[in-house]
N, C-alpha and C positions, 0 to 999 in steps of 0.2 A: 870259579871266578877267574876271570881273565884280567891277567894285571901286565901293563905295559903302558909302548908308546902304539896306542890304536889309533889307526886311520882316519880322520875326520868321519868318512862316512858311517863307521860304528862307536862313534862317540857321543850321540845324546844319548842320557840318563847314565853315563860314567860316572865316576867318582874321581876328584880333581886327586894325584897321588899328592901334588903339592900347592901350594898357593902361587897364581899370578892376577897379574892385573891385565885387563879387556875393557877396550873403550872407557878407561877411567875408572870402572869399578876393578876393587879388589877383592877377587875370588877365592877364599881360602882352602887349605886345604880340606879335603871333604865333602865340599860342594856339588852338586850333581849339574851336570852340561843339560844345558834345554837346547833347543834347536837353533832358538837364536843366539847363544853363548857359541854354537859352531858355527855359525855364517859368522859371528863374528872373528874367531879365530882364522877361518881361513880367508877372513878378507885381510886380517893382520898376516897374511901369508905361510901363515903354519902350516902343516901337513899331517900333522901326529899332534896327542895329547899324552901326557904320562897320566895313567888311569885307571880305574879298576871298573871292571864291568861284573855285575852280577850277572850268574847263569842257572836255568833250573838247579832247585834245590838247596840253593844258598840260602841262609838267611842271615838279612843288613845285622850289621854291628851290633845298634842299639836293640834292636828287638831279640838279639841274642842275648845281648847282657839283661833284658827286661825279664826272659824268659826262668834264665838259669836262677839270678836273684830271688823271681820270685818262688820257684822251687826249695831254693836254699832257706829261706825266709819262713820260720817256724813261730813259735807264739812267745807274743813279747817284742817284735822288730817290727819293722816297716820298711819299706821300701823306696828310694825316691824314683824322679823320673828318668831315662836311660839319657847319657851324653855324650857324643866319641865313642861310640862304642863301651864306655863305664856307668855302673849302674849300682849305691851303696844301699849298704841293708843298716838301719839306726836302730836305736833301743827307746821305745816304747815309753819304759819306766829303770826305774833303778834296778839294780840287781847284780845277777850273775849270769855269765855268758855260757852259754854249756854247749859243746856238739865233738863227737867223735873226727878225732884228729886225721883216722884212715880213712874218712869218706871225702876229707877237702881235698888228703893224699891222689883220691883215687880220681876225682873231678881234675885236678889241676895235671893227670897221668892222660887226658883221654886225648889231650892234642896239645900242642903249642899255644895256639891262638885261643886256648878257652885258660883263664886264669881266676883263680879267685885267692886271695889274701885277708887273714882273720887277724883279728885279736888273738891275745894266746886263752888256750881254754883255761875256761873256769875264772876269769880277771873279772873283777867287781869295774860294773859299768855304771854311769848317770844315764838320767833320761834325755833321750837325742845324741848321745855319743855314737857314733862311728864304731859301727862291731865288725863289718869286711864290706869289700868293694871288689864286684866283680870286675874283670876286663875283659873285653874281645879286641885282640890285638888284631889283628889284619879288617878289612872292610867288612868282609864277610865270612862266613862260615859253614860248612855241608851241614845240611839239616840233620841227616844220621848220626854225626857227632854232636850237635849239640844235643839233639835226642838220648843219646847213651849219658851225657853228663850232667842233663837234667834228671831223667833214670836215679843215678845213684844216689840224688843229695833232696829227696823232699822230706820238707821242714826238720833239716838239718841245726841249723842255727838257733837257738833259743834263749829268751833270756827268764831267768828265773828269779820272779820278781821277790824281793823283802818284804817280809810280811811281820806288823809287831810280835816281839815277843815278850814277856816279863822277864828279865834276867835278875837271877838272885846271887848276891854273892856273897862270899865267903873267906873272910881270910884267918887265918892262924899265928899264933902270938906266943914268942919265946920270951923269956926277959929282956933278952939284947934286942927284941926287935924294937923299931924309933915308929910313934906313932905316923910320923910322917909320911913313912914309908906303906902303910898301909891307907891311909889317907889317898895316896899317889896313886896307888893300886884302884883303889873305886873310881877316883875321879874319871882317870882312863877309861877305865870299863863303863863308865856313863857317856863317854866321848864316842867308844866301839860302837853300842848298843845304837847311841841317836845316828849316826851315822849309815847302820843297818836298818832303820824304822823304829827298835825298839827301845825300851825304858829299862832301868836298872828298877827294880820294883821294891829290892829290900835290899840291905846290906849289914852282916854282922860278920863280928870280930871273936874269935874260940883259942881255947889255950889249943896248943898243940900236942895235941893225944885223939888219938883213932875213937876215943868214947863222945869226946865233942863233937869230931869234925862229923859223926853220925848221927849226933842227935840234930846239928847246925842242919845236916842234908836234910833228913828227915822233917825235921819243921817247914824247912823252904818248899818242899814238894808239898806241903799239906797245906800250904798259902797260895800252892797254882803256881810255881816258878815255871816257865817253858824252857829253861835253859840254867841248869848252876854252875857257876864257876868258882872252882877252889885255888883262892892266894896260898901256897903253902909258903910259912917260914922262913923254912928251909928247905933246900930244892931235892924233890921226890927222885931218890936214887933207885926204886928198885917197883916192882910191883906189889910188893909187900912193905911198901912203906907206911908214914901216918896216913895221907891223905887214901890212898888205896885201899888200908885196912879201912881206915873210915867209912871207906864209900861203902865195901862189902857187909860190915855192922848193919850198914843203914837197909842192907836188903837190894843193893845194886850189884852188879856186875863189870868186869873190866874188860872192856876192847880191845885197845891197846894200846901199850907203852914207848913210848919212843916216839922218834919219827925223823927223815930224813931231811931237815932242812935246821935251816942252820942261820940266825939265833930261834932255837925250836926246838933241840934234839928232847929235852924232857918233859914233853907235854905228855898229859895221858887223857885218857880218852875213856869214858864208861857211860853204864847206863842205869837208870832208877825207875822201872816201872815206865818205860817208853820216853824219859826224860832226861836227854842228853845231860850229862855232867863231865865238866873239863878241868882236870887238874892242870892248872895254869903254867907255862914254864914262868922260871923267874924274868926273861924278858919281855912277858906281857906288863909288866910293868914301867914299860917305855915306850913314847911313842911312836918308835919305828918300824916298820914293815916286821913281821916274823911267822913262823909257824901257826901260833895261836890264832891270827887273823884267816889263816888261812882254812881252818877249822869253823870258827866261830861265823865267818862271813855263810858258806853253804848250809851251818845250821840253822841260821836267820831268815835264809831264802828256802828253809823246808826241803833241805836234800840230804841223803842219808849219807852218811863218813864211816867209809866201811875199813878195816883193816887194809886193806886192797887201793883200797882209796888214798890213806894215810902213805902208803908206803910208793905209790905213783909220785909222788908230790917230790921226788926226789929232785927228776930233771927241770932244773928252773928253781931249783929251792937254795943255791947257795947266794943269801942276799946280806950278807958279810960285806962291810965295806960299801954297799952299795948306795950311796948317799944321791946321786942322779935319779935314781928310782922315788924318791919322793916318799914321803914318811908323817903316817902311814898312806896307804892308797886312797887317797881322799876322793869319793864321788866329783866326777868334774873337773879332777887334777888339771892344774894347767898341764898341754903340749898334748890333752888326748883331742884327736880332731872331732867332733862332734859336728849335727846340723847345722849349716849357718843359722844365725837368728836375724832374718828378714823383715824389716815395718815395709809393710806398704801404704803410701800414699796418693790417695782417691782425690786429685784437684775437680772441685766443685764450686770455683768461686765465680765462672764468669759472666759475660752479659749477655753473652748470644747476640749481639747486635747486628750481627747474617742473616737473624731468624725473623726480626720484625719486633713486635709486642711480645710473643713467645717465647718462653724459656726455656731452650730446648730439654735441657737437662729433668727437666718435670713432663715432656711429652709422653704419651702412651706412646710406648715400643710392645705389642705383646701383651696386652694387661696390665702393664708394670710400670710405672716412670724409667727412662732409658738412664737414669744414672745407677738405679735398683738394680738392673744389670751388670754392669759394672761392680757395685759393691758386692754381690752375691758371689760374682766371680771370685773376689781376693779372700773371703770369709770362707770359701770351701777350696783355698789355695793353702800351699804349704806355708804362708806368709805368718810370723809371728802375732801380729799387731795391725788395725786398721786405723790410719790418720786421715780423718776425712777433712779438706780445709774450705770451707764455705767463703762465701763474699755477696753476694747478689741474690736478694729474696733467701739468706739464711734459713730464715723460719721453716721456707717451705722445703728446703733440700732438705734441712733435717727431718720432716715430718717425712719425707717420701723414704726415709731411710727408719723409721722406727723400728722399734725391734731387734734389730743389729748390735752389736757390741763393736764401738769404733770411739776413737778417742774425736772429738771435734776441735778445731783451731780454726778462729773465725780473723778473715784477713784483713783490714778495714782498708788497707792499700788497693785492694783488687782492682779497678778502675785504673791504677798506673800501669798494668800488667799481667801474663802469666808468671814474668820471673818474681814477682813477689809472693805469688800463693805456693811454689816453690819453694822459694826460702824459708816460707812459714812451714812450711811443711816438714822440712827437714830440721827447723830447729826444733822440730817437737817428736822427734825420733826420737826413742829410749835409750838410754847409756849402755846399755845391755848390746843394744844391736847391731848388726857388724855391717850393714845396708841398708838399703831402703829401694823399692822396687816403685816409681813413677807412674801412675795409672792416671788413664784419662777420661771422667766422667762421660764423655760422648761419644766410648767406644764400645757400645754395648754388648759387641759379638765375639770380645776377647774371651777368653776362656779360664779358667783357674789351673786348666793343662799351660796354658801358654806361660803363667805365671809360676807356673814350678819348675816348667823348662830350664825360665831363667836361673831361679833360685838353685838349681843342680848346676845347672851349668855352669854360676860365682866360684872361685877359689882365685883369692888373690894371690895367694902366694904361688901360684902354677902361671903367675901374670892374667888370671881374666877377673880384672875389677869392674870394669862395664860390661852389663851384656846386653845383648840389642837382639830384638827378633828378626827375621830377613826372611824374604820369599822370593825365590831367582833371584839375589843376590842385590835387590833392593831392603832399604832397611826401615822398619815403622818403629811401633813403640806395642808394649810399654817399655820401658829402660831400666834398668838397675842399676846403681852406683854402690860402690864401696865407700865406706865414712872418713878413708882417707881423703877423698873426692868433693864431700859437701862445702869445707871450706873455699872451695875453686867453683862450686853452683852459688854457693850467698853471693858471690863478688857479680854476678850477671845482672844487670838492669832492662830494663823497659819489657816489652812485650812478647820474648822471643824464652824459649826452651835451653834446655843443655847442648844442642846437637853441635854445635863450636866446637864444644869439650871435648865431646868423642872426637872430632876430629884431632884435637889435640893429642890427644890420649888412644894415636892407635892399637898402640902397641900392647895396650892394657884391653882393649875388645874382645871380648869372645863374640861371634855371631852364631843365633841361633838357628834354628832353618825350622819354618813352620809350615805346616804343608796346608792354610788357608790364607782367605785376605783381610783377615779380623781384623789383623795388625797394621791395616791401610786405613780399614770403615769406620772415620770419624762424621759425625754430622754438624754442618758449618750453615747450610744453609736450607729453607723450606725441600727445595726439589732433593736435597739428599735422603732427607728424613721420609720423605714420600717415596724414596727407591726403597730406605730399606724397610720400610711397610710392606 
């Protein structure tokens, strides 16, 4: 890759190194020079661009990051669409994150510009959370390195889904113990289980002597427990204590004793006929992060805890004092970043009065009514939600849309405007949702790729609240806002869109770059609808 200030004459199809502005438009960094982007520079009398040129054997940014992610991308994750050069792997379902920590070592060892960044292994995930995000830091990259880094890491990454289990438990009873206290102990353990899929299925209370807690085990494995856990008393000092003796009475065997993390060192660990049993330390009896969780979570998700395993858990296990770590790791903790949750909304309300008697939005495009298009698009997009908002001949745009799962908001305003089937639109976004992505029933040839673009390409906090599609560095739709934004779309009147706002709000724009004119092809009037027939 040639990176510099290159010559006008080998500067179309560069890559802009930074953002300027040409003849009014502002060309961001990353953007690629077309022919006329250089007659226009050197009629502004430039001579050089600062710029990167791709040369045999490179390959762009994003389709490096598309590549490496999807190699890394194991069972359980998914992938979004690549943007800047970054490309994140998401979790599927709930679970746990599992992949060998020397193979990211050895990916993020094979160059500079090839990076990738994980969760830590083995951390209980929700569904849509954010488990690593590749980068390709410079434009491009030699295709032999990415080759070698994609090499090392297929379906490295994986989430290992929770799967119900019966949990029986068991606690142990001196005189001095306060019913409370055992009390405290199940409830928790019904909070662990729900949390991991599964149910607490039985629960009993045993004097404290190795002849109960064996008969307790015994009975629970003969009612089907997939997991028993023993409340001891009094905290298991030895491997020949009650709960230990107990277990080996009942016909079980012990793993092992101990463990490096800390509130956790006295957990124990054994087996009954293929049927994990965990002597509990005495701080599984609280809700905060500890050992036990760290145990109980991989046996919920169907992963074996091996001595080896136990005794790994050391680095990262001193979680003393650690009150910022959140308690316990609740699926969905607030501050882990996850998929945005994206509505889209499908405006459907207008008159077509360009079009004559015809409604274009019910026209054959293909077989299909040309707004079927469009919603087909969002529905096989990364888009959380479909808001479809009707106003003119309702009946019929909903019949032309049957089948589909979309919320309907019928606008009775429509006749004053687009900016009211807009307002309606957004005020029937879900509280949940962190945007809402603007789609326009008469854009048939949008794509559900064009719509995830955006949807990867959103992160407010990195500044890109609006994203806008662009093609040579003109800009169409559909648009994306962030929901800090919609109160400044309701306040718009009459018959006119957001495009103000962006203006407003440049600073908050990401621009996408789409390499068709989808994002142009709306149909306004007979002769358009006839071209794109």
């Amino acid at each position: 890759m040639k990176f510099g200030r290159l010559p006008l004459d080998e500067a179309e199809g560069a890559i802009l190194a930074h953002g300027l502005t040409l003849e009014g438009r502002r060309l961001k960094k990353g953007y690629r020079l077309t022919a006329n982007d250089v007659d226009g520079l050197r009629s502004a009398g430039a001579a050089t661009v600062l710029s990167a040129l791709l040369e045999a054997g490179d390959v762009g940014e994003d389709k490096a990051a598309e590549a490496l992610a999807a190699s890394l991308c194991g069972s359980g994750g998914e992938t979004n669409a690549p943007f800047t050069g970054r490309c994140n792997i998401y979790a599927q379902h709930a679970g746990i994150i599992e992949f060998d920590s020397d193979v990211i070592h050895g990916v993020n060892a094979v160059d500079e510009g090839i990076t990738v960044a994980t969760l830590p292994p083995f951390d209980v995930v929700a569904e849509g959370q954010m488990l690593a995000t590749v980068k390709i830091i410079p434009f491009a990259v030699p295709e032999e390195l990415l080759d070698e880094a994609v090499g090392l890491a297929p379906d490295a990454i994986v989430v290992r889904p929770f799967t119900p289990k019966k949990v029986a438990v068991i606690s142990t009873r001196l005189p001095e113990t306060k019913p409370s206290v055992i009390e405290k102990g199940v409830e928790l353990m019904r909070r662990r289980a729900q949390k991991t899929a599964g149910t607490v299925s039985g629960d009993s209370t045993v004097e404290h002597h190795e002849n109960a807690v064996a008969k307790a085990i015994g009975d629970a494995a003969a009612q089907g427990a997939d997991i028993i856990v023993v409340f001891s008393a009094s905290a298991i000092t030895d491997r020949r204590d009650v709960v230990p003796a107990g277990i080996v009475a009942a016909g079980g065997t012990i793993s092992h004793y101990g463990m490096p993390v800390d509130p956790g060192n006295l957990m124990l660990l054994a087996d009954l006929n293929g049927v994990p049993v965990i002597g509990a330390p005495g701080c599984a009896r609280s809700p905060k992060e500890n050992g036990f969780d760290w145990v109980f979570q991989r046996l919920s998700a169907d992963m074996q805890v091996t001595p080896a395993d136990v005794m790994a858990m050391g680095v990262g296990g001193l979680l003393v004092d650690t009150a910022q770590r959140g308690a316990p790791r609740d699926l969905g903790r607030e501050g882990a970043q996850r998929m945005p949750r994206v509505a889209a909304i499908l405006l459907a309300a207008g008159q077509s009065r360009r079009m004559g008697p015809v409604n274009k939005l019910l026209a054959d495009v293909d077989g299909r009514p040309m707004v079927r298009h469009a919603f087909e698009a969002i529905a096989a997009s990364d888009a959380r939600t479909t808001i479809v908002v009707t106003g003119h001949e309702p009946e019929k745009v909903r019949a032309a849309l049957e089948g589909g799962e979309a919320k309907f908001v019928h606008n009775g305003l429509y006749a004053d405007g687009l900016s009211t089937s807009l307002g309606a639109g957004l005020l029937a976004v879900p509280a949940d949702c962190d945007a809402a992505v603007v789609c326009l029933g008469d854009m048939p040839h949008v794509s559900a790729k064009v719509i995830d673009r955006l949807i990867s390409a959103y992160n407010p906090v990195e500044g890109r609240a609006i994203c806008v599609p662009t093609r040579s560095g003109k800009r169409g739709n559909p648009v994306l806002f962030d929901r800090s934004l919609f109160h400044e779309v309701l306040q718009i009147g009459g018959d006119v869109g957001a495009r103000h706002l962006i203006g407003q709000h440049e600073d908050l724009v990401a621009e996408v770059a789409i390499d068709d004119d989808s994002i142009f092809m709306d149909v306004d009037t007979p002769e358009a609808l006839e071209k794109l027939r």
